[in-house]
MITOR-716005 format. One record per residue (C-alpha): residue number from 1; x, y, z. Coordinates in pm, 1 decimal. Example, Ala and Ser with C-alpha at 12.3 -4.5 7.8 and 13.67 -1.06 7.14 Angstrom:
BEGIN
<atom num="1" px="1230.0" py="-450.0" pz="780.0"/>
<atom num="2" px="1367.0" py="-106.0" pz="714.0"/>
// end
This chain:
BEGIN
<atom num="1" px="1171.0" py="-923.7" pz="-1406.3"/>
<atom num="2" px="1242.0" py="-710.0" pz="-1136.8"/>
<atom num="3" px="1551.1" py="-758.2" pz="-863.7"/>
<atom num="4" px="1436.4" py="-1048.1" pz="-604.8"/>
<atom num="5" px="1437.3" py="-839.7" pz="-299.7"/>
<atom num="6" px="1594.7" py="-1003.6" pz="87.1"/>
<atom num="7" px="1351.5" py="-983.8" pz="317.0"/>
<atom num="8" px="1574.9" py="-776.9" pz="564.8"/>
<atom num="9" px="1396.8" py="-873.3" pz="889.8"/>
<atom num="10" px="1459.4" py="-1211.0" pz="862.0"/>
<atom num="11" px="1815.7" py="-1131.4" pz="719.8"/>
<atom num="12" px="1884.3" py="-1000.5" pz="1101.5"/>
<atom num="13" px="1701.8" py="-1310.7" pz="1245.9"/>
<atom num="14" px="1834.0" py="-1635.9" pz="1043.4"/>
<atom num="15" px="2187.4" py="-1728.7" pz="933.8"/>
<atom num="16" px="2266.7" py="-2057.7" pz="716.6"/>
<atom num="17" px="2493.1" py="-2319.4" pz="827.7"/>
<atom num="18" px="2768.7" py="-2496.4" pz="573.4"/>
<atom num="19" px="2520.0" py="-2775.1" pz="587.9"/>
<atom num="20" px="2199.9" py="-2560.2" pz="445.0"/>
<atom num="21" px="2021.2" py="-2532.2" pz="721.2"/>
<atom num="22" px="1883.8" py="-2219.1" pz="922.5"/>
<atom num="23" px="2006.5" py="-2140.8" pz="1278.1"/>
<atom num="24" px="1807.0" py="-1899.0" pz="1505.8"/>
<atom num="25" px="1809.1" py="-1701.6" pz="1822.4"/>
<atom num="26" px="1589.4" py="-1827.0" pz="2111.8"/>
<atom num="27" px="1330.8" py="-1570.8" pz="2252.0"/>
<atom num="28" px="1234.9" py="-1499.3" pz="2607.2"/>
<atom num="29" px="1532.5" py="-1357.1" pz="2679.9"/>
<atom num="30" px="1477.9" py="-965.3" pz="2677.4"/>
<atom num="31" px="1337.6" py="-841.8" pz="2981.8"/>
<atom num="32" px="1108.2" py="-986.4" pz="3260.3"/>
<atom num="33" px="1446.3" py="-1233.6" pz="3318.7"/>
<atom num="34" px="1421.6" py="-1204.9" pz="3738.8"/>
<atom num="35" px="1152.0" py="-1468.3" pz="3747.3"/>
<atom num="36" px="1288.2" py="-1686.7" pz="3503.5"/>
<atom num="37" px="1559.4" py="-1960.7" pz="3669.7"/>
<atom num="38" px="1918.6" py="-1942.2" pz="3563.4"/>
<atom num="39" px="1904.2" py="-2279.5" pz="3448.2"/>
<atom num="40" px="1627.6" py="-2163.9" pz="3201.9"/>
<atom num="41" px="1794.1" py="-1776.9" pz="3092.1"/>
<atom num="42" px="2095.0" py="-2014.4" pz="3002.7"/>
<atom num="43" px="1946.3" py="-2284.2" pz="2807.2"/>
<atom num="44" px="1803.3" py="-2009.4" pz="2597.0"/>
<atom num="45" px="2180.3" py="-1848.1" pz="2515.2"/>
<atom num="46" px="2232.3" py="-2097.6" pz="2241.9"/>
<atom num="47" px="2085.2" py="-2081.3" pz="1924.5"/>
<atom num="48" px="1898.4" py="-2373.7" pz="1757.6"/>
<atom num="49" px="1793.2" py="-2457.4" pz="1401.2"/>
<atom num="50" px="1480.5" py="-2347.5" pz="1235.5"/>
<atom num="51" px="1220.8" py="-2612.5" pz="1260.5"/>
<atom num="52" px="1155.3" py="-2819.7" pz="934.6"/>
<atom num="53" px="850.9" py="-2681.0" pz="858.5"/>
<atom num="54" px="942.2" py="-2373.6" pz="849.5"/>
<atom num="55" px="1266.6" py="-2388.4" pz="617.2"/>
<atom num="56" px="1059.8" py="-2327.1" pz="320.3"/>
<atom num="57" px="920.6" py="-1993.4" pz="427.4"/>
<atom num="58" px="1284.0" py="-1902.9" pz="564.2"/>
<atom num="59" px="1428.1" py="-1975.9" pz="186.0"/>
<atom num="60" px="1156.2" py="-1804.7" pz="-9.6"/>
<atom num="61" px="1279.4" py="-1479.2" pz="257.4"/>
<atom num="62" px="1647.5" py="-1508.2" pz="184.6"/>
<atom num="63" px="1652.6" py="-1621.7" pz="-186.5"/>
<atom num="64" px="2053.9" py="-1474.2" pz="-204.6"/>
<atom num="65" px="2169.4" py="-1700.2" pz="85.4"/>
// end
């Protein structure tokens, strides 16, 4: 069997928590940011959890994590 390989893009884009689950960035935030509000460009600092249905795909892309 070859080496299972980390799918390095998503290695940038997802870290686990203790608890097993998969935290993410929020988007929007790159450029274009005068005509979003401030309430809206700071809402979208924090990070938030990778939805349910997409855990599985996340796993299969980080098998070492």
């Amino acid at each position: 069997m070859p080496k299972m390989k980390t799918n390095r893009g998503a290695a940038k884009r997802f870290t686990k928590t203790g608890a097993g689950a998969f935290k993410r960035g929020q988007s929007h935030r790159r450029h274009i940011l005068t005509k979003k509000s401030t309430k809206r460009k700071r809402q979208l600092r924090s990070a938030s959890h990778v939805h349910p249905s997409d855990v599985a795909a996340v796993r299969q892309m980080l098998p070492h994590r």
